[in-house]
py3Dmol code that shows the C-alpha trace and the ligand (Angstrom):
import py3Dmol

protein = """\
ATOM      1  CA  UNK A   1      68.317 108.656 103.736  1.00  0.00           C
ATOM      2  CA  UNK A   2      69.884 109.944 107.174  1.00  0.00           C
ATOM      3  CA  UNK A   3      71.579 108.208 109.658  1.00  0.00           C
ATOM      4  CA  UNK A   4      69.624 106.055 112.186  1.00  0.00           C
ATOM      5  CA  UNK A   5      70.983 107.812 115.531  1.00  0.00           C
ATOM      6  CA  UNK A   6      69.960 111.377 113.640  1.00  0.00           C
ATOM      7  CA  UNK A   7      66.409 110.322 112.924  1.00  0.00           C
ATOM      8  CA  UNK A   8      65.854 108.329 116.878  1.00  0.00           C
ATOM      9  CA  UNK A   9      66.828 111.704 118.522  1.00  0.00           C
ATOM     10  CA  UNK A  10      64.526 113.941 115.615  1.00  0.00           C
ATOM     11  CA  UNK A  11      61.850 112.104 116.779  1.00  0.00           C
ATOM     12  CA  UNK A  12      61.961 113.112 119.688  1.00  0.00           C
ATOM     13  CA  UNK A  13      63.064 109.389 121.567  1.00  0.00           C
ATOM     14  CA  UNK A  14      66.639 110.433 123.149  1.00  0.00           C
ATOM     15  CA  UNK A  15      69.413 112.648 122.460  1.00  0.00           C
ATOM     16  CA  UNK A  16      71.806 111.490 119.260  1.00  0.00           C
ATOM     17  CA  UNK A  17      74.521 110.246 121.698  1.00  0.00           C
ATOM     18  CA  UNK A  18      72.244 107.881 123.811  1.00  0.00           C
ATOM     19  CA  UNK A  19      70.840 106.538 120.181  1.00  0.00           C
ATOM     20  CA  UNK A  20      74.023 106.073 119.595  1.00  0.00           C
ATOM     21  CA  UNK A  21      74.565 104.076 122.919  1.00  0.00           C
ATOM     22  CA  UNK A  22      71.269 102.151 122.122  1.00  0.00           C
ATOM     23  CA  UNK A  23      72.501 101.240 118.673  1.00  0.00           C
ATOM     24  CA  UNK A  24      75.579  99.618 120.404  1.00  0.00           C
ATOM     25  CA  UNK A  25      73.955  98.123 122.784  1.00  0.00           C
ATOM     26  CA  UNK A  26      72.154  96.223 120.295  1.00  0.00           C
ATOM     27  CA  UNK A  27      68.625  97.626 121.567  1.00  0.00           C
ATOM     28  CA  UNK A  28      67.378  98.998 118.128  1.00  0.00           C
ATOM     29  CA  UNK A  29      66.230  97.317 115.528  1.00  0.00           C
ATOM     30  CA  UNK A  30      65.062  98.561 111.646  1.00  0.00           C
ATOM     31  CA  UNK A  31      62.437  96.556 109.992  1.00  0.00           C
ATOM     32  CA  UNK A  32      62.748  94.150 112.594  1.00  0.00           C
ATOM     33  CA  UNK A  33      66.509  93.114 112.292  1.00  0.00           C
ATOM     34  CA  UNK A  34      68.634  94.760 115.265  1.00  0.00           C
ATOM     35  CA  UNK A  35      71.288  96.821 113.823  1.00  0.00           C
ATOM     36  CA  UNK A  36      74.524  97.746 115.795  1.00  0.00           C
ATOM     37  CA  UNK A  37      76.479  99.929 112.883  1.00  0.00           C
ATOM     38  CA  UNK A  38      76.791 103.522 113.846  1.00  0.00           C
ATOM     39  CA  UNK A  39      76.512 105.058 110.145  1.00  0.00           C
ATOM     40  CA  UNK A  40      73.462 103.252 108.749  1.00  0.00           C
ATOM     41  CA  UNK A  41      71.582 104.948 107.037  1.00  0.00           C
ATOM     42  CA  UNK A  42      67.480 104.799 107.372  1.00  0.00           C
ATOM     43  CA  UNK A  43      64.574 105.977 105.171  1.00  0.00           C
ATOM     44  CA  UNK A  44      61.008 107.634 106.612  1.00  0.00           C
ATOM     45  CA  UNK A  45      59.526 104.125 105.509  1.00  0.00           C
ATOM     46  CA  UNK A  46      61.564 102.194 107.519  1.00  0.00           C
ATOM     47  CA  UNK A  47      60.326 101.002 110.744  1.00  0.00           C
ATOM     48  CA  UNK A  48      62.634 101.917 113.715  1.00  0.00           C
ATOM     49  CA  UNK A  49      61.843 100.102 116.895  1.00  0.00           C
ATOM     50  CA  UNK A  50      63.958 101.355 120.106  1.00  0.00           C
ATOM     51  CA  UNK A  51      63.787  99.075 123.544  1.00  0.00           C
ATOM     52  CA  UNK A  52      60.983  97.534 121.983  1.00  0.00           C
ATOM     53  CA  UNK A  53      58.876 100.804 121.183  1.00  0.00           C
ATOM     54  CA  UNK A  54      57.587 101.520 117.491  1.00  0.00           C
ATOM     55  CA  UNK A  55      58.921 105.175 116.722  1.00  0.00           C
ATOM     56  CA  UNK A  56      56.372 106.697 114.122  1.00  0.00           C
ATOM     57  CA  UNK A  57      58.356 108.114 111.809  1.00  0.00           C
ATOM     58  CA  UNK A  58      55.163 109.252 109.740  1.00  0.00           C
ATOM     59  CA  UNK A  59      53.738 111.522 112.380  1.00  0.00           C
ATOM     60  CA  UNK A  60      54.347 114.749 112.967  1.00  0.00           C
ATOM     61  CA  UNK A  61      54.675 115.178 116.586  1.00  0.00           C
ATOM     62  CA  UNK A  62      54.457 118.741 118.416  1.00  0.00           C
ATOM     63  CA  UNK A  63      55.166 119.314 121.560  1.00  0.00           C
ATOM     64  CA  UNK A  64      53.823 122.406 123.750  1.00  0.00           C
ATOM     65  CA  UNK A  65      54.264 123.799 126.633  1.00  0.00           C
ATOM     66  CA  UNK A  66      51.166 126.361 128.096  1.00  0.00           C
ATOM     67  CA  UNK A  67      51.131 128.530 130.988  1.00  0.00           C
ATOM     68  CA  UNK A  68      47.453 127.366 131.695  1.00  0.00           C
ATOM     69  CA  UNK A  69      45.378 130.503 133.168  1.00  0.00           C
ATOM     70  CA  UNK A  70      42.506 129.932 135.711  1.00  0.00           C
ATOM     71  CA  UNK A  71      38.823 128.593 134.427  1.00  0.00           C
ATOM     72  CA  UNK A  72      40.529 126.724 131.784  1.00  0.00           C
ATOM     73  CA  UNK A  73      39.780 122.751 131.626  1.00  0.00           C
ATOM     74  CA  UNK A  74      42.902 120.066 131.039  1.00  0.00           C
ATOM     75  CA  UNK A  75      40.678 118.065 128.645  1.00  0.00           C
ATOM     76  CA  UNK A  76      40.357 118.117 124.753  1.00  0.00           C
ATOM     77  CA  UNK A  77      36.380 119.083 124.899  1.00  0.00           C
ATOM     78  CA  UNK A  78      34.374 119.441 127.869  1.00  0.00           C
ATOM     79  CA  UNK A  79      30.219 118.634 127.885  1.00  0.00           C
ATOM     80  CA  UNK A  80      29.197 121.715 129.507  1.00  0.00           C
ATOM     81  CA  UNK A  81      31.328 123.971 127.196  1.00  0.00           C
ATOM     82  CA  UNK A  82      34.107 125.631 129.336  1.00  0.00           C
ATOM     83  CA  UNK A  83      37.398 126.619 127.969  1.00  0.00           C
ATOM     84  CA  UNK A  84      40.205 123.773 127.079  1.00  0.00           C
ATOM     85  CA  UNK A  85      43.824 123.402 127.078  1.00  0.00           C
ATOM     86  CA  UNK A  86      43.344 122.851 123.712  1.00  0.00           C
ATOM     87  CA  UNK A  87      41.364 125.730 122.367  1.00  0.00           C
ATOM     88  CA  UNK A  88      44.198 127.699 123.539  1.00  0.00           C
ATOM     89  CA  UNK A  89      46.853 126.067 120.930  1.00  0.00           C
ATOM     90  CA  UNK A  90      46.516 127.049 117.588  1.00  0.00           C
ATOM     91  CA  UNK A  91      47.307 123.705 115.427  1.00  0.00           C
ATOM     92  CA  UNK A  92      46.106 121.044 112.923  1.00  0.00           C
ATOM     93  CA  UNK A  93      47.421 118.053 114.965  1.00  0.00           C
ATOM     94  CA  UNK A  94      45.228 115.994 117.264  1.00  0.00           C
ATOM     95  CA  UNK A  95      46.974 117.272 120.656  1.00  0.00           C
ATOM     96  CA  UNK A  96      46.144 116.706 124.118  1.00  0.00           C
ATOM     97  CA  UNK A  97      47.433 117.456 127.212  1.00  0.00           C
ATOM     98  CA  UNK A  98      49.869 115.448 129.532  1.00  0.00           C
ATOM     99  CA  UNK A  99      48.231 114.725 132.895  1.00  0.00           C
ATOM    100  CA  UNK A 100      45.778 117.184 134.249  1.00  0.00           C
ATOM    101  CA  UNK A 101      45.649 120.385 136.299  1.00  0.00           C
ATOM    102  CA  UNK A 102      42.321 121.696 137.782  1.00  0.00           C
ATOM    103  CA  UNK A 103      39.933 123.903 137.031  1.00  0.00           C
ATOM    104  CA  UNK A 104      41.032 126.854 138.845  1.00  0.00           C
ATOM    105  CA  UNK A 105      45.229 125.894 138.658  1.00  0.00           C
ATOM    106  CA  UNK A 106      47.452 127.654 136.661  1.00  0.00           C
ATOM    107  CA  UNK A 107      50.574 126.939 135.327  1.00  0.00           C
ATOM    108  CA  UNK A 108      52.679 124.983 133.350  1.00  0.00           C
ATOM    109  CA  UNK A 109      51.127 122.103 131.297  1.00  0.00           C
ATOM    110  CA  UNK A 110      52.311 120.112 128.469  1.00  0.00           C
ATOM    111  CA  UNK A 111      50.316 119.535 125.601  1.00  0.00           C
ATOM    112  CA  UNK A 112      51.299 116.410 122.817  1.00  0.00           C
ATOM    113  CA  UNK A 113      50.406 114.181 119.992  1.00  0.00           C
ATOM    114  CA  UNK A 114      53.373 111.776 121.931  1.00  0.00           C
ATOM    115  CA  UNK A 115      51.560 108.669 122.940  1.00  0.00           C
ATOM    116  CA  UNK A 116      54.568 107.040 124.031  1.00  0.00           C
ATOM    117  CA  UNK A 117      56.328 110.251 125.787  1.00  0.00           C
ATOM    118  CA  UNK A 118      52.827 110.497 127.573  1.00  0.00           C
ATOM    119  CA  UNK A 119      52.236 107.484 128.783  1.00  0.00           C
ATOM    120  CA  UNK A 120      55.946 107.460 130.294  1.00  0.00           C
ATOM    121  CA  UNK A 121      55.670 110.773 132.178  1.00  0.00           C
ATOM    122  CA  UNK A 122      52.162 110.265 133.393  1.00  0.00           C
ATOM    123  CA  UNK A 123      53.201 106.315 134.632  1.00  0.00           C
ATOM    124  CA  UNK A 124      52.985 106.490 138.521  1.00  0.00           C
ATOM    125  CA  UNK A 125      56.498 105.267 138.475  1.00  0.00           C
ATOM    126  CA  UNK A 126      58.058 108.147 136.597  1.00  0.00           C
ATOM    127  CA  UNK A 127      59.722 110.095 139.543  1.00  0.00           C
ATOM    128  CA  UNK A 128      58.948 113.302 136.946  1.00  0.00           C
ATOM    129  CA  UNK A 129      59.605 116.030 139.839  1.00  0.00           C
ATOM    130  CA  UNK A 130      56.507 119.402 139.456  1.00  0.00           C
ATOM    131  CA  UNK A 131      57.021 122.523 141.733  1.00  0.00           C
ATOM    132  CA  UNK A 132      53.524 124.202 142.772  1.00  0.00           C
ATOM    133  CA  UNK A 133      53.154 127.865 144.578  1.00  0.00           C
ATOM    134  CA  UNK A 134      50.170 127.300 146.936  1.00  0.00           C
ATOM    135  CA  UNK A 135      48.677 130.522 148.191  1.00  0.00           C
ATOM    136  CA  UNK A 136      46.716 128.639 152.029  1.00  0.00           C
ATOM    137  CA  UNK A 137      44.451 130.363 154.291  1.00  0.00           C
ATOM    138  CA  UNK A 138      46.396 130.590 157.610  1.00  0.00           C
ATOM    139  CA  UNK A 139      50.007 131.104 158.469  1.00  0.00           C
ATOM    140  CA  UNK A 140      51.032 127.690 157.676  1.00  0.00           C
ATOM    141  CA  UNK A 141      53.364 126.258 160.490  1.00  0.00           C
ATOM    142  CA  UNK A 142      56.861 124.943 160.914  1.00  0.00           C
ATOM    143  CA  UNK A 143      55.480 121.766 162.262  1.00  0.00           C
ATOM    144  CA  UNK A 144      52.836 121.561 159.272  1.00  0.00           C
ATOM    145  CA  UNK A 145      55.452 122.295 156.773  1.00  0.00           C
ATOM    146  CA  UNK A 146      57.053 118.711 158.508  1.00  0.00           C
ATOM    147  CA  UNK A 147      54.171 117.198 158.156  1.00  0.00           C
ATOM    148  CA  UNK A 148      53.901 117.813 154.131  1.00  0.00           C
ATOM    149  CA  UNK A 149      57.630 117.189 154.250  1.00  0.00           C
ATOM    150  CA  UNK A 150      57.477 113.389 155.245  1.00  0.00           C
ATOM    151  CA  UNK A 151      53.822 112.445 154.148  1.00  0.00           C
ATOM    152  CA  UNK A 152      50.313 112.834 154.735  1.00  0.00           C
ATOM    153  CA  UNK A 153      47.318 110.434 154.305  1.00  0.00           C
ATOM    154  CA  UNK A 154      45.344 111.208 151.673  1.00  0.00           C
ATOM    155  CA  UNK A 155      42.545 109.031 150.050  1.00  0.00           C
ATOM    156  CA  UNK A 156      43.606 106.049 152.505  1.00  0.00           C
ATOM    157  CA  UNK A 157      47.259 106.537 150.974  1.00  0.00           C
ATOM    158  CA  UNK A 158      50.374 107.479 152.687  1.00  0.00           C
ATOM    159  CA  UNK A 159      51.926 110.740 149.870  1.00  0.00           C
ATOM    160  CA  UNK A 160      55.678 110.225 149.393  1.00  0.00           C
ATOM    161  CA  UNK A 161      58.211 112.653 150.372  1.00  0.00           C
ATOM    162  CA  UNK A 162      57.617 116.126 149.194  1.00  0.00           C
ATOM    163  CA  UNK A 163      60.367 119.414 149.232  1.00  0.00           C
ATOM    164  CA  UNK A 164      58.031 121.932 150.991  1.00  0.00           C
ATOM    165  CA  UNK A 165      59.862 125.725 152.052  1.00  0.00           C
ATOM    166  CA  UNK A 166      57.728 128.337 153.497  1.00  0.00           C
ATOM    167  CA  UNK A 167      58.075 131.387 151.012  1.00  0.00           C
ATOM    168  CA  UNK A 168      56.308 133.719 152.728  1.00  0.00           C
ATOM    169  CA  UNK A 169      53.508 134.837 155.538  1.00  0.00           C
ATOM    170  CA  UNK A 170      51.243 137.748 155.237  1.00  0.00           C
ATOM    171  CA  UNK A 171      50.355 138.062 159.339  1.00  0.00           C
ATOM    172  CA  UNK A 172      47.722 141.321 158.354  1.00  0.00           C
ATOM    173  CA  UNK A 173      45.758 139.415 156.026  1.00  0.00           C
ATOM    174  CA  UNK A 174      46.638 135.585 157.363  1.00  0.00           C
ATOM    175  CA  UNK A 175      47.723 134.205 154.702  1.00  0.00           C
ATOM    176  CA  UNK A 176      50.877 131.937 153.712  1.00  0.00           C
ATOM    177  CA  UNK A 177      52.983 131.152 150.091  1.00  0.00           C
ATOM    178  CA  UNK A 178      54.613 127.444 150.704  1.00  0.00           C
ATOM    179  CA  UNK A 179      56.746 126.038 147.384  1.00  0.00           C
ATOM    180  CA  UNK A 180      55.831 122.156 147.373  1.00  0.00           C
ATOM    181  CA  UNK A 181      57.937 119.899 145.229  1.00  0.00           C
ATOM    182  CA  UNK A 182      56.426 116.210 144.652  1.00  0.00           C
ATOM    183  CA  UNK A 183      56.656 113.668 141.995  1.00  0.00           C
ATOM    184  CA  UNK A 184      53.078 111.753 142.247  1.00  0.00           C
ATOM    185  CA  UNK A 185      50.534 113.219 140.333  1.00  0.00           C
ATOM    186  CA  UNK A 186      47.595 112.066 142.577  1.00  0.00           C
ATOM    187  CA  UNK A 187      43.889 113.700 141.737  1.00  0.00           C
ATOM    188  CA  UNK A 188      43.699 117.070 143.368  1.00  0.00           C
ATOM    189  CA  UNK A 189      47.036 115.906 145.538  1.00  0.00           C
ATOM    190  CA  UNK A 190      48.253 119.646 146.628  1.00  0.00           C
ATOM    191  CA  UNK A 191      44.662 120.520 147.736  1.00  0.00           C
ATOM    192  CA  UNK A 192      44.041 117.093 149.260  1.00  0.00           C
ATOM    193  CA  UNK A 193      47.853 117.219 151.082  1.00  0.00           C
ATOM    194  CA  UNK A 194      46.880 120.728 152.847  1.00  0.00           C
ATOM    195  CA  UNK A 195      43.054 119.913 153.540  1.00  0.00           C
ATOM    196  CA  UNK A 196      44.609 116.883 156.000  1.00  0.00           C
ATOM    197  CA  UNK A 197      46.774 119.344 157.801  1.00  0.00           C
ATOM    198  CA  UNK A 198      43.862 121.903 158.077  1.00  0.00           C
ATOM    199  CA  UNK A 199      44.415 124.682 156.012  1.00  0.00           C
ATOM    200  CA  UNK A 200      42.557 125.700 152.301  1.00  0.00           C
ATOM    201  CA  UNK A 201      44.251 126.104 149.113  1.00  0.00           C
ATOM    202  CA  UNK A 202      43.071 129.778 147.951  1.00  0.00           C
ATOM    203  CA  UNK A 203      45.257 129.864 144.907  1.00  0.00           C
ATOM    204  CA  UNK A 204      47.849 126.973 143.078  1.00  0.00           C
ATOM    205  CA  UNK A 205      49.961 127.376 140.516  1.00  0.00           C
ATOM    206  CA  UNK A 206      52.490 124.824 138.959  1.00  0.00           C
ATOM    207  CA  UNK A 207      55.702 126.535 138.349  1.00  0.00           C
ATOM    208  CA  UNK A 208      57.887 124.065 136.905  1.00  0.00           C
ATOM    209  CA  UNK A 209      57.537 120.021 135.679  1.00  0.00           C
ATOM    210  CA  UNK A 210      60.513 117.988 134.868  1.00  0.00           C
ATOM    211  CA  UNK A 211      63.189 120.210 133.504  1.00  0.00           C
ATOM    212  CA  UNK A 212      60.941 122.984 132.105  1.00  0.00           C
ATOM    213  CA  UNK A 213      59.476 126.527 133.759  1.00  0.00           C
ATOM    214  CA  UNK A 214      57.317 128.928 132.664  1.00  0.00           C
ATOM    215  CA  UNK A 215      60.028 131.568 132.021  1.00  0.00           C
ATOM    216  CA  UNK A 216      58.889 134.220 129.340  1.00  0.00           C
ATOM    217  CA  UNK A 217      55.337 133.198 128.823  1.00  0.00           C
ATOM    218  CA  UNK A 218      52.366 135.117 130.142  1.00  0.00           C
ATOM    219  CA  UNK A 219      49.186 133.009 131.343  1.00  0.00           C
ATOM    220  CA  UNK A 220      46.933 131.952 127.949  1.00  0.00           C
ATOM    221  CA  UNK A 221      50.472 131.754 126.134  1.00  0.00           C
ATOM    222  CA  UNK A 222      52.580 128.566 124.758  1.00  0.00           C
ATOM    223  CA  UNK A 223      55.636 127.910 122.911  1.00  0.00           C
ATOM    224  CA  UNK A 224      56.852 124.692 121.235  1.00  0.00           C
ATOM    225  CA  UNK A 225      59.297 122.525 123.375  1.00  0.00           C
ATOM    226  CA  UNK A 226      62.922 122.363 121.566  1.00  0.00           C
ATOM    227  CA  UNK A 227      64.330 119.411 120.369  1.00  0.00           C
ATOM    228  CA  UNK A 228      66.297 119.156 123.215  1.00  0.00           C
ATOM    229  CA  UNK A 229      63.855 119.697 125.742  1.00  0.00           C
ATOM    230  CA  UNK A 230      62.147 116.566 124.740  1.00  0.00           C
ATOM    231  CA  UNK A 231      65.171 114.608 124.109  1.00  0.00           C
ATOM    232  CA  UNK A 232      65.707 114.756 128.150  1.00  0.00           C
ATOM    233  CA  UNK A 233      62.404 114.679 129.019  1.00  0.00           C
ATOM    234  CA  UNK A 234      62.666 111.030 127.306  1.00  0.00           C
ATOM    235  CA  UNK A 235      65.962 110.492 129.027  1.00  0.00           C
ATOM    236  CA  UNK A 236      64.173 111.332 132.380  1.00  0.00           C
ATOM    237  CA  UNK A 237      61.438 108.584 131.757  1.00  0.00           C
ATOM    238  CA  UNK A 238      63.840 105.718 130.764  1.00  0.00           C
TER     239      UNK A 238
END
"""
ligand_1 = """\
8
URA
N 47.361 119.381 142.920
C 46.117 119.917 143.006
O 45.484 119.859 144.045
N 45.624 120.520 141.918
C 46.287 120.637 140.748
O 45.770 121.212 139.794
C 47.565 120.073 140.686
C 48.093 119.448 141.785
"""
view = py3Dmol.view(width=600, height=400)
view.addModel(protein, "pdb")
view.setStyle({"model": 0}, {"cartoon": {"style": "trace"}})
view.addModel(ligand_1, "xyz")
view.setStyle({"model": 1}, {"stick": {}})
view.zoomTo()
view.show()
């Protein structure tokens, strides 16, 4: 038996303080009856529903984050045999990864068995924040860089605000490095948000989603997310 706030934040649904909150607030129930007592005390069979979401206490959940390298597909299989996301993890669980990056992107991807995690951070209306390092044909300019800044049309659809700095230009061999910060996650989006102002993505890579980076890992590696990490990557999706 543990206590009901200790077991809500172990699997993975908030921190133990906000379960705590949540308990108070009368927004968690155990087999069905809402409980408000701090110290009760829960077994694995019991079923704990928070803000009206079934936590599987059964299932092992993992959590991973990847540095995806280039040529790599963000799928679990792919029909004409290329490389997954998957294939790179080395586990038993049925994994997958959250949202998508393409073909030739690198960077940081998450891969879960989280249903419920993934479905909140891949909802259009979950404001999660990803950083991308676009490597463009062209020395981008400051007017362009405006442009990306307040919006651009894209597939008949106005993009929402975006942080854009220019990091770098390389005058000899016309090229530029612009840091682009949005929250949509629209098909191909950082391609697609260039392309309208007139310049070609050579190379993309995303360096940072939510509140996670890519900070010791090599492309092809992974590590597990801590316990923490995915306690406010819930707390960002509420
Ligand atoms: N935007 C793109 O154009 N491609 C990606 O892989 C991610 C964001």
């Amino acid at each position: 038996m543990e206590r009901l706030q200790k077991v809500i934040a172990n699997l993975g649904y908030t921190s133990r303080r906000k379960a705590e909150e949540l308990i108070l607030e009368g927004k968690v129930k155990v087999n069905g009856e809402t409980v408000t007592e701090l110290g009760t005390k829960v077994k694995i069979s019991d079923t704990i529903e928070v803000e009206n979401t079934i936590l599987d206490n059964n299932k092992n959940y993992e959590y991973y984050l990847l540095y995806k390298p280039r040529e790599v597909i963000s799928s679990v299989s792919d029909e004409v045999g290329r490389k997954t996301v998957t294939d790179l993890i080395t586990t038993s669980e049925r994994i997958y990864p959250v949202g998508r990056l393409d073909y030739d992107t690198t960077g940081l991807i998450l891969l879960t068995n989280d249903g419920v995690l993934t479905n909140k951070l891949t909802h259009p209306s979950s404001n999660i924040e990803k950083t991308y390092i676009a490597k463009v044909e062209g020395i981008v300019s400051g007017y362009a860089i405006k442009k990306l800044r307040s919006g651009v049309l894209i597939d008949g659809k106005m993009t929402s605000k975006a942080k854009v700095k220019l990091k770098s230009i390389d005058k000899k061999n016309n090229k530029s490095l612009v840091e682009l910060t949005i929250h949509e996650g629209r098909n191909h989006q950082v391609r697609k948000m260039f392309e309208c102002i007139g310049y070609e993505v050579l190379k993309l890579k995303r360096e940072k989603y939510a509140n996670l980076d890519l900070r010791g890992l090599k492309p092809g590696e992974y590590r597990k997310l801590t316990n923490k990490e995915i306690a406010v990557l819930y707390s960002m999706v509420k």
